[in-house]
RODO-2510 file (C-alpha; in nm, 4 decimals, decimal comma):
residues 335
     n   res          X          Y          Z
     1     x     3,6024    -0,3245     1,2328
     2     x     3,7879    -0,5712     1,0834
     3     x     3,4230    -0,7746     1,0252
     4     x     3,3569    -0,5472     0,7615
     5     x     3,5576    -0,7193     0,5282
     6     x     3,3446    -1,0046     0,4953
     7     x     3,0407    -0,8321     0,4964
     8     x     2,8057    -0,9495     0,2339
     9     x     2,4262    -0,8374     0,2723
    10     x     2,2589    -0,4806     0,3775
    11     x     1,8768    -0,4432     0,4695
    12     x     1,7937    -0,0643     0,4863
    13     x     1,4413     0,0223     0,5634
    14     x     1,2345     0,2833     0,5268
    15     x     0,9020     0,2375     0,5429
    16     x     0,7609     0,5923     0,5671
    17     x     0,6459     0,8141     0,2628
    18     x     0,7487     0,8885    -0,0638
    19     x     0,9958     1,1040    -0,0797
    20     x     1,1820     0,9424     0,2505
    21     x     1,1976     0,6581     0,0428
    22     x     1,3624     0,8870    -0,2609
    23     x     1,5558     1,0533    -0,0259
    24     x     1,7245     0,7316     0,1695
    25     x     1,8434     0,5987    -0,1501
    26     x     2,1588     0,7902    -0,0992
    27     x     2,2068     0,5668     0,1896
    28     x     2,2033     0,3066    -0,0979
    29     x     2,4624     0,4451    -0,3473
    30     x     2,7179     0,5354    -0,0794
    31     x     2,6804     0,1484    -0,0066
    32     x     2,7633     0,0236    -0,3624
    33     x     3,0555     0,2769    -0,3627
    34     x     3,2127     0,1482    -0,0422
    35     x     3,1101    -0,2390    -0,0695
    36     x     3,0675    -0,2898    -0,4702
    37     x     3,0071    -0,6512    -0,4413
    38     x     2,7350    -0,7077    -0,1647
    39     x     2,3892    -0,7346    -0,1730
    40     x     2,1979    -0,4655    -0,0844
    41     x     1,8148    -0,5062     0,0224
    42     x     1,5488    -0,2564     0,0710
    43     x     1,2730    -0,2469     0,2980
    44     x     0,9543    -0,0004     0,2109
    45     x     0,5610     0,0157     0,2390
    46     x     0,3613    -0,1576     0,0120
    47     x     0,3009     0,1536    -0,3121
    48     x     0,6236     0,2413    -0,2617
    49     x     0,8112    -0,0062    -0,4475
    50     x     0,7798     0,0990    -0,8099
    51     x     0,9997     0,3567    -0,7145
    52     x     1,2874     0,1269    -0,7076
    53     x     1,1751    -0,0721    -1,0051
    54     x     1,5172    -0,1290    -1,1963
    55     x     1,7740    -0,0090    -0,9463
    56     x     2,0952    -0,0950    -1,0815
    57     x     2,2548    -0,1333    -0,6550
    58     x     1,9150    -0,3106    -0,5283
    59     x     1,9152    -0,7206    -0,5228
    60     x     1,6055    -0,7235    -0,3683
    61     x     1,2780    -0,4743    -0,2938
    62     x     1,0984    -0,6368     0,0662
    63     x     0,7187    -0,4842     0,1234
    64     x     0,5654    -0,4442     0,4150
    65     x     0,1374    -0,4528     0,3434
    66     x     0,0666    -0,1532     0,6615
    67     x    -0,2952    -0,1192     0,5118
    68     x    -0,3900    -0,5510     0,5811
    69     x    -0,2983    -0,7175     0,8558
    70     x    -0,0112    -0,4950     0,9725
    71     x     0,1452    -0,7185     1,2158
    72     x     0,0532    -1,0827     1,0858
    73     x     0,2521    -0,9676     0,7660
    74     x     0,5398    -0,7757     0,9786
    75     x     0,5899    -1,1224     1,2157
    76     x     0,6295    -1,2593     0,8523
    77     x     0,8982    -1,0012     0,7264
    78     x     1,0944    -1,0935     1,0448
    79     x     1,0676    -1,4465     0,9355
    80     x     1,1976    -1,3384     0,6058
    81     x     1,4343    -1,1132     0,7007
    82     x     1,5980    -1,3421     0,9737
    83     x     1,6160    -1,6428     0,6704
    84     x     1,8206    -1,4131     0,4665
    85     x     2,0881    -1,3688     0,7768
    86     x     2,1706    -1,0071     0,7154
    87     x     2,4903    -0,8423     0,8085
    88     x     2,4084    -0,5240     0,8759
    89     x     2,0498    -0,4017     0,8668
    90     x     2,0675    -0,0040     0,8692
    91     x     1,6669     0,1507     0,9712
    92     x     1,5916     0,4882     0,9089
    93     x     1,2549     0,5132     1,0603
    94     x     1,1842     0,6094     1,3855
    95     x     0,8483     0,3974     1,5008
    96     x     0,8260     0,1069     1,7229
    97     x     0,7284    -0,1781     1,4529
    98     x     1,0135    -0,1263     1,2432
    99     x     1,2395    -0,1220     1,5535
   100     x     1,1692    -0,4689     1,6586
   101     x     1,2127    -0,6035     1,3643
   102     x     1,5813    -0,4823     1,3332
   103     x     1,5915    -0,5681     1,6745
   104     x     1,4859    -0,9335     1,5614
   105     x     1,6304    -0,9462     1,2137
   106     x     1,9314    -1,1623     1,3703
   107     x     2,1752    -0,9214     1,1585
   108     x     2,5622    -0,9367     1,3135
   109     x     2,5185    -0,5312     1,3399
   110     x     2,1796    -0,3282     1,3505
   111     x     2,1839     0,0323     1,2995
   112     x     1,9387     0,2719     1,3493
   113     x     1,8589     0,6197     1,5118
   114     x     1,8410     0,7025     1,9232
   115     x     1,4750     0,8117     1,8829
   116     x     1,3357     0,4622     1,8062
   117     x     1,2073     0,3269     2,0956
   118     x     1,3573    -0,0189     2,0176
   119     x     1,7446     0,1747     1,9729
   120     x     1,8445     0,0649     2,3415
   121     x     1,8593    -0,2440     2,1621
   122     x     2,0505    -0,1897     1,8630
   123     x     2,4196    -0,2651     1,7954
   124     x     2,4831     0,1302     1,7317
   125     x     2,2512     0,3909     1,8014
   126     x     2,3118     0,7649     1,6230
   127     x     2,2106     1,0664     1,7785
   128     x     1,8530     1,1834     1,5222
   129     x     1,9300     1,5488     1,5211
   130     x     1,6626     1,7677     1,4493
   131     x     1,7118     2,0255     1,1612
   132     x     1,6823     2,3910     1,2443
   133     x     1,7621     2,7346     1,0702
   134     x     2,0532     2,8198     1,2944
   135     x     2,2296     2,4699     1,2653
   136     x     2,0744     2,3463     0,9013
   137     x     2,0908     1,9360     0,8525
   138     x     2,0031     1,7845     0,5409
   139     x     1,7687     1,4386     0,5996
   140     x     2,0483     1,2895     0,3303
   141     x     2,3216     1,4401     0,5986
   142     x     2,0880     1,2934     0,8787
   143     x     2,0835     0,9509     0,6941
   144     x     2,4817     0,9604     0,6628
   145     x     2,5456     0,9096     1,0424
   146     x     2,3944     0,5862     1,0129
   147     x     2,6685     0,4579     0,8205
   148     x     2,9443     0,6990     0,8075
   149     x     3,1544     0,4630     1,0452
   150     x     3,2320     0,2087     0,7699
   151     x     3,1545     0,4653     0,4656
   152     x     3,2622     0,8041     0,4979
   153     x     3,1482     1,1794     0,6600
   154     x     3,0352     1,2617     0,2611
   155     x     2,6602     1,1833     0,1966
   156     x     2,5653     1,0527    -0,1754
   157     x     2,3047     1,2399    -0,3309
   158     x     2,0007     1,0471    -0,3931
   159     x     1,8994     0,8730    -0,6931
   160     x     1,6121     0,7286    -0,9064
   161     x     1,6852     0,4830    -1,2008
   162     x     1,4296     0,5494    -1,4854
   163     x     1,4589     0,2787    -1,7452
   164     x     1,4746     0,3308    -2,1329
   165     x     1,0490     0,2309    -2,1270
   166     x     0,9662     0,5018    -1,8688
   167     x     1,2081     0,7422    -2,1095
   168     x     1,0070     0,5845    -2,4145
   169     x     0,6451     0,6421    -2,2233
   170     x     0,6933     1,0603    -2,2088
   171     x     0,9156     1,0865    -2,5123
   172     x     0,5902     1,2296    -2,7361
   173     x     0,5461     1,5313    -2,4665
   174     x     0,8640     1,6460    -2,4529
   175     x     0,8671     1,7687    -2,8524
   176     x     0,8240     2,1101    -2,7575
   177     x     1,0167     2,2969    -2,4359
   178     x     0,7571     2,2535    -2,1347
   179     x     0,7638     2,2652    -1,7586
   180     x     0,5691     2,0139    -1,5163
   181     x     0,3772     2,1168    -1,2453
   182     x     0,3092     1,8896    -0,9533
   183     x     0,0320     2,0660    -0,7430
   184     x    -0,0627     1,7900    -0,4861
   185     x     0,0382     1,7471    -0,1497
   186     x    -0,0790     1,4948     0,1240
   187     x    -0,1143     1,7968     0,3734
   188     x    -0,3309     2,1111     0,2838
   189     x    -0,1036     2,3634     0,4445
   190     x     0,2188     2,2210     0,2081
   191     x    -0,0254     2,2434    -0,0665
   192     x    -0,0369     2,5897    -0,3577
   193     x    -0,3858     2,6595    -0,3317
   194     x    -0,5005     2,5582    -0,7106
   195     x    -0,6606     2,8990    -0,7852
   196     x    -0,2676     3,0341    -0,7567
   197     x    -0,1859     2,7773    -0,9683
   198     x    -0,4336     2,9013    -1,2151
   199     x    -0,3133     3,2360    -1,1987
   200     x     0,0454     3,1658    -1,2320
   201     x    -0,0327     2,9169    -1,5804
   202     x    -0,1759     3,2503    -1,7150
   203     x     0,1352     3,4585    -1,6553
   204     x     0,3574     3,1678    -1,8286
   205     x     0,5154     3,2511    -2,1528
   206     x     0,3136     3,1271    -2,4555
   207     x     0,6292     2,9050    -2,5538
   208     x     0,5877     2,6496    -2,2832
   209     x     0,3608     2,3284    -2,2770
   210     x     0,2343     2,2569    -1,8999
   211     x     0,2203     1,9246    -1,7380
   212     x     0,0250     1,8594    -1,4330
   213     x     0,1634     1,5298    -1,2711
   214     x    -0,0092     1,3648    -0,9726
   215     x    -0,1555     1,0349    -0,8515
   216     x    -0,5001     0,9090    -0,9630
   217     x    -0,6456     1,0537    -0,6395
   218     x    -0,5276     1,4256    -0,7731
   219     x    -0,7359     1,4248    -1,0740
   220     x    -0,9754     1,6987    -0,9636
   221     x    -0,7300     1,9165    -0,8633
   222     x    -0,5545     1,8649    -1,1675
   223     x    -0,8830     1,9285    -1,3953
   224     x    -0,9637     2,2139    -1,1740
   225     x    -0,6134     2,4078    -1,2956
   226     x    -0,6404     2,2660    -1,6502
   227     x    -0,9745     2,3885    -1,6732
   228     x    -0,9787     2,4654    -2,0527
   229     x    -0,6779     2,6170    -2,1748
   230     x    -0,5182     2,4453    -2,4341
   231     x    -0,1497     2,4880    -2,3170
   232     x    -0,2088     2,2438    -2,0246
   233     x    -0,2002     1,8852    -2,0161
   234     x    -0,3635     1,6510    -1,7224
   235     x    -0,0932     1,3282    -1,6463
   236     x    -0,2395     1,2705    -1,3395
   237     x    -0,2519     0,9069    -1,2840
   238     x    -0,1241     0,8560    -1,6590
   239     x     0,2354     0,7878    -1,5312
   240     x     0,4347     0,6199    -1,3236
   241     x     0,6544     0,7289    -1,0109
   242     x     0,9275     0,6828    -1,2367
   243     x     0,8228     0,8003    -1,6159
   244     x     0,6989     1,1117    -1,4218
   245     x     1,0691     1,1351    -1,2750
   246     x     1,1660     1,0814    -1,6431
   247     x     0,9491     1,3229    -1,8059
   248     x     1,0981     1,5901    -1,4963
   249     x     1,4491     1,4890    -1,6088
   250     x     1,4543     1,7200    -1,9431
   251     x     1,1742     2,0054    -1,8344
   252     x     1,2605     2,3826    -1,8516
   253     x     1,1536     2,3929    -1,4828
   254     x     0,9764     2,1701    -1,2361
   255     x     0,6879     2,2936    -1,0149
   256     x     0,6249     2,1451    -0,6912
   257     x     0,5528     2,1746    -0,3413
   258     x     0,7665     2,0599    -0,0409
   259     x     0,6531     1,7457    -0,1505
   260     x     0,7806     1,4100    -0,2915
   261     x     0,8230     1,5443    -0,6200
   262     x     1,0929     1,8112    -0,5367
   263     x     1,2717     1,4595    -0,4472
   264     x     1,2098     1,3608    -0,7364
   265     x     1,4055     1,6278    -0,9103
   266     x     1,6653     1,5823    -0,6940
   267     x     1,6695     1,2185    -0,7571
   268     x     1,7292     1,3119    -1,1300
   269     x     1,9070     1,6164    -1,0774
   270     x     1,6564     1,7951    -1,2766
   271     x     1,5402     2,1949    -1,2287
   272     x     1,3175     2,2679    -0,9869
   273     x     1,1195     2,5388    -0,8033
   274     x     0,9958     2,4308    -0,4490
   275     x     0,6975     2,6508    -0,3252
   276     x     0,7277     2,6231     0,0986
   277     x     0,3612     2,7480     0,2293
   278     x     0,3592     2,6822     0,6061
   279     x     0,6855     2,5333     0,6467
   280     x     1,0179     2,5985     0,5574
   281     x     1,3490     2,4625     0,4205
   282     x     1,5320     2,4553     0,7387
   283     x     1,3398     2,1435     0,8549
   284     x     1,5993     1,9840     0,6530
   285     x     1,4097     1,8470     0,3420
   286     x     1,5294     2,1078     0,0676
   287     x     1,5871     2,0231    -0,3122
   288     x     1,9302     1,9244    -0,4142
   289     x     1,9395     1,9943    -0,7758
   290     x     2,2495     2,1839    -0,9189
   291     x     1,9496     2,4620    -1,0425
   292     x     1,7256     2,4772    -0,7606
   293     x     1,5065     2,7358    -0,6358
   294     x     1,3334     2,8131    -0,2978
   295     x     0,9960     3,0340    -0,3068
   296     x     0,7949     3,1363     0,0247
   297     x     0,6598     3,4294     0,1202
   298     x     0,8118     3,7614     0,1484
   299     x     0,6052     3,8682     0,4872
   300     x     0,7643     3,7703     0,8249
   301     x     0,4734     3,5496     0,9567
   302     x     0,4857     3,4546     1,3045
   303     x     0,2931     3,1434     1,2654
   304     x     0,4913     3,0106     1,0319
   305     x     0,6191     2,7451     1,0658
   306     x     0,3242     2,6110     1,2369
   307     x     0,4159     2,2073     1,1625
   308     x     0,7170     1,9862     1,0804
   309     x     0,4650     1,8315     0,8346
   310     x     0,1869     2,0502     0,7635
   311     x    -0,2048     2,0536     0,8653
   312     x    -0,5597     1,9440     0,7138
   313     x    -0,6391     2,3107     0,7511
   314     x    -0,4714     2,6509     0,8420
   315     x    -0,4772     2,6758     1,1940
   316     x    -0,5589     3,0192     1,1698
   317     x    -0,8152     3,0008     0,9076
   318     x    -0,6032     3,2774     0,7234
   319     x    -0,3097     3,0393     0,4681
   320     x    -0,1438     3,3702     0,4566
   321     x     0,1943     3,1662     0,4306
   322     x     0,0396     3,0395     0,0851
   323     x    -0,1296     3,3621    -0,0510
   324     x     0,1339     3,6123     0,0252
   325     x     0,3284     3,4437    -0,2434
   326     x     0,3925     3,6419    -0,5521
   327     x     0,3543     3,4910    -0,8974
   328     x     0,6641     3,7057    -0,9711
   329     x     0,8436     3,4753    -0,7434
   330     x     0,7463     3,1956    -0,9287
   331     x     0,8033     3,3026    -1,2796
   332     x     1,0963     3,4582    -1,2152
   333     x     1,2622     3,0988    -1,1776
   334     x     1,2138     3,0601    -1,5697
   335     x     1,5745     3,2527    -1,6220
***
C-alpha cells in the first residue's frame, strides 16, 4: 500500500442517528493518530452536526438535508464530494443512498461494509458482523475493520470536543454534586417508563441536585418526572448536544437509556448507568466509560430481546423487561 503515503483527504460518513454519529468518531481519532497531517471530512444528517462543532481532527462537517428533497440535495453532495477528489472515503452506513455516493465520490479507495447493497462496488468491502452474546463485538470494534488495514487491529475510543463556552454554559449547575438523568428515547421499549423515574428521584440521597437533559421534543416527559420537587431541574431543550456532554463530564453519575446519551458519556469518559429495557448489551452498543454500569432486569424473560432497536409499543402489552427493574439496581450505582 505504498499509496498511502501520499494520502491526503478522508470522507467518513455516517449519516444515521445520534449516537452512531458519537460512536464513529473513533473512526476519526484513529485517523489523526495514523495520518496527523491530512484532512479529514465528515459526512452526517442534517441535526447532527453540532455534535462535531469544534473538533480539533475535523476540516470539514458535509450535511446531507434527508427531511427536503432527499435526492436533489444527495446528487448535489456527490457533486461536492467528487470536487473535493477524496482519497479514501470510509462509509459506515449500510443503506443504498449512501452507497452510491461512495460508489460515485471518485475517491482512489472506497471503503465500506459487505451489507450495503452498493459494496460489490467498492474498492474493499469488510465483512458487517453482527454482535451477539456468545461472540460480543463492539460497533467501535465493528467500525475498526473498516480501516484497520492502513491503521491498526486497536479501535480508538470515541470522542466529543466540548469547547470552553459549552463548559462556561453549565458551569452555574454544577456548584453542588448532582447527577443527570436523560429519560428519552426515540423507541418506547428502550425507554424507563417516567413513573420509575419518579420513583427512583425519591429514593436519591438528599445531597444530590437532578438534571433532566433531553431535546425540546422531551419536555413533557421531562415536566412529568420533575413534577414539583425542588431537587430536580428541567434542561430539556436548554442545552446543546455538546454543553449537555459537558455538564455529563463532571456528574456523580449519569442516567440514561441505551440511548445516545450513554454515548455521550463515553464520548467524555464520564460515569454512567445504562438502563437496557427490551434489549440488551450484547447487540454491541454498550457504554465505554472507565466507571460504567449495566442495569436490566433480574427475571429471565423469554421475549427479551424482542428488537435490535426497540418498538413503539411492547409487543406483548406487558414491558415486563422495563418494570422488573429494581430501583435498588439503580441506586446502587451511586458507590
Amino acid at each position: 500500500m505504498a499509496y498511502l503515503r501520499d494520502v491526503k483527504k478522508f470522507l467518513v460518513i455516517q449519516t444515521a442517528f445520534i449516537g452512531d454519529v458519537v460512536l464513529a468518531t473513533g473512526i476519526i481519532e484513529k485517523l489523526h493518530i495514523h495520518f496527523p497531517d491530512a484532512q479529514i471530512d465528515f459526512l452526517v444528517r442534517k441535526g447532527n452536526e453540532a455534535l462535531l462543532l469544534g473538533h480539533p481532527f475535523i476540516h470539514e462537517v458535509l450535511i446531507w438535508d434527508k427531511k427536503e428533497h432527499k435526492l436533489r440535495n444527495l446528487f448535489r453532495l456527490i457533486k461536492q464530494v467528487r470536487r473535493t477528489k477524496y482519497d479514501i472515503v470510509i462509509n459506515v452506513q449500510r443503506f443504498a443512498a449512501t452507497g452510491l455516493l461512495t460508489v460515485l465520490s471518485g475517491a482512489k479507495e472506497k471503503t465500506g461494509f459487505d451489507k450495503n447493497p452498493w459494496s460489490r462496488w467498492f474498492t474493499k468491502s469488510v465483512p458487517h458482523i453482527v454482535s451477539t452474546a456468545d461472540a460480543p463485538l463492539h460497533e467501535v470494534q465493528r467500525n475498526q475493520e473498516l480501516i484497520r488495514s492502513f491503521t491498526d487491529d486497536t479501535p480508538a475510543m470515541p470522542r466529543l470536543y466540548p469547547g470552553e463556552g459549552d463548559f462556561r454554559k453549565v458551569q452555574e449547575y454544577k456548584g453542588v454534586p448532582y447527577i443527570t438523568i436523560s429519560p428519552a428515547s426515540v423507541w418506547f421499549t428502550k425507554q424507563y417508563p417516567k413513573e420509575k423515574w419518579v420513583e427512583l428521584i425519591k429514593k436519591m440521597p438528599g445531597v444530590y441536585k437532578v438534571y433532566l437533559l433531553g431535546a425540546p421534543s422531551d419536555s413533557a416527559l421531562c415536566a412529568y418526572i420533575k413534577g414539583d420537587d425542588p431537587r430536580v431541574t428541567d434542561l430539556s431543550g436548554k442545552l446543546t448536544f455538546l454543553q449537555s456532554a459537558a455538564l455529563m463530564r463532571d456528574a456523580h453519575m449519569n442516567y440514561t437509556n441505551d440511548s445516545a446519551p450513554m454515548h455521550f458519556a463515553s464520548a467524555l469518559n464520564a460515569p454512567v448507568t445504562a438502563v437496557y429495557c427490551s434489549t440488551i448489551p450484547a447487540f454491541g452498543f454498550g457504554p465505554l466509560s472507565d466507571r460504567k454500569f449495566i442495569v436490566e432486569t433480574p427475571e429471565p424473560l423469554d421475549c427479551r430481546p424482542c428488537g435490535l432497536h426497540g418498538y413503539k409499543a411492547c409487543p406483548l402489552g406487558h414491558f415486563n423487561c422495563a418494570h422488573f427493574i429494581r430501583d435498588e439496581q439503580l441506586i446502587n450505582s451511586l458507590g
